[in-house]
N, C-alpha and C positions, 0 to 999 in steps of 0.2 A: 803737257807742254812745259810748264816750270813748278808741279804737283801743290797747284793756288800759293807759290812758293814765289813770287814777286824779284827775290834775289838769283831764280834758276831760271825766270820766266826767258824765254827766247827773243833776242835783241832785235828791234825794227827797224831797216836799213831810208831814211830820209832823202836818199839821193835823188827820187822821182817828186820831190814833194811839191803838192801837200798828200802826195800820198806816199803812207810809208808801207814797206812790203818786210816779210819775210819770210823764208823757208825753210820748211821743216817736211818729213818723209814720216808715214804712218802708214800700221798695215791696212793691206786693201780691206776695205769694207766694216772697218771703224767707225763709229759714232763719237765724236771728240763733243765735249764742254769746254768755254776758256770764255775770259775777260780781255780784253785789252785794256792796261793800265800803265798810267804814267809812274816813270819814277824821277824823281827829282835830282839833279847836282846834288842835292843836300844827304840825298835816301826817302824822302817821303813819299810816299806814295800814294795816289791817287784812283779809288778802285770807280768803275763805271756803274750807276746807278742798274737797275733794273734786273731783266733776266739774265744769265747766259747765251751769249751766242753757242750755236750748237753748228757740227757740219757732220756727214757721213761722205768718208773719202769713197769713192767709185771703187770695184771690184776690179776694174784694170782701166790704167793712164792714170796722168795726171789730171789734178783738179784745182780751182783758185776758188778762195772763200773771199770773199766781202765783207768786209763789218764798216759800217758809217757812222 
């Protein structure tokens, strides 16, 4: 999604907030890793303690990941 590259990372739309979305298209039947991380006005960035969230997009349709 932005290859743990924070500056490539894919932008989160706030318009529904407090929840922010975004999207992005991967092939079917993908196993994806990624972080949700803030980056600051300034550039700093902020990585999420813990594991990886993980998701594996469905073999056909769409699908919504959750991270909290």
């Amino acid at each position: 999604l932005g290859a743990w590259d924070p500056a490539r990372g894919v932008p989160m739309d706030p318009a529904a907030w407090p929840v922010w979305s975004a999207h992005v298209e991967l092939p079917a039947g993908e196993t994806v890793r990624f972080k949700v991380v803030r980056v600051a006005a300034d550039g700093a960035v902020t990585w999420p303690a813990g594991p990886d969230a993980t998701f594996t997009v469905p073999s056909t349709g769409a699908a919504v990941a959750r991270v909290e």
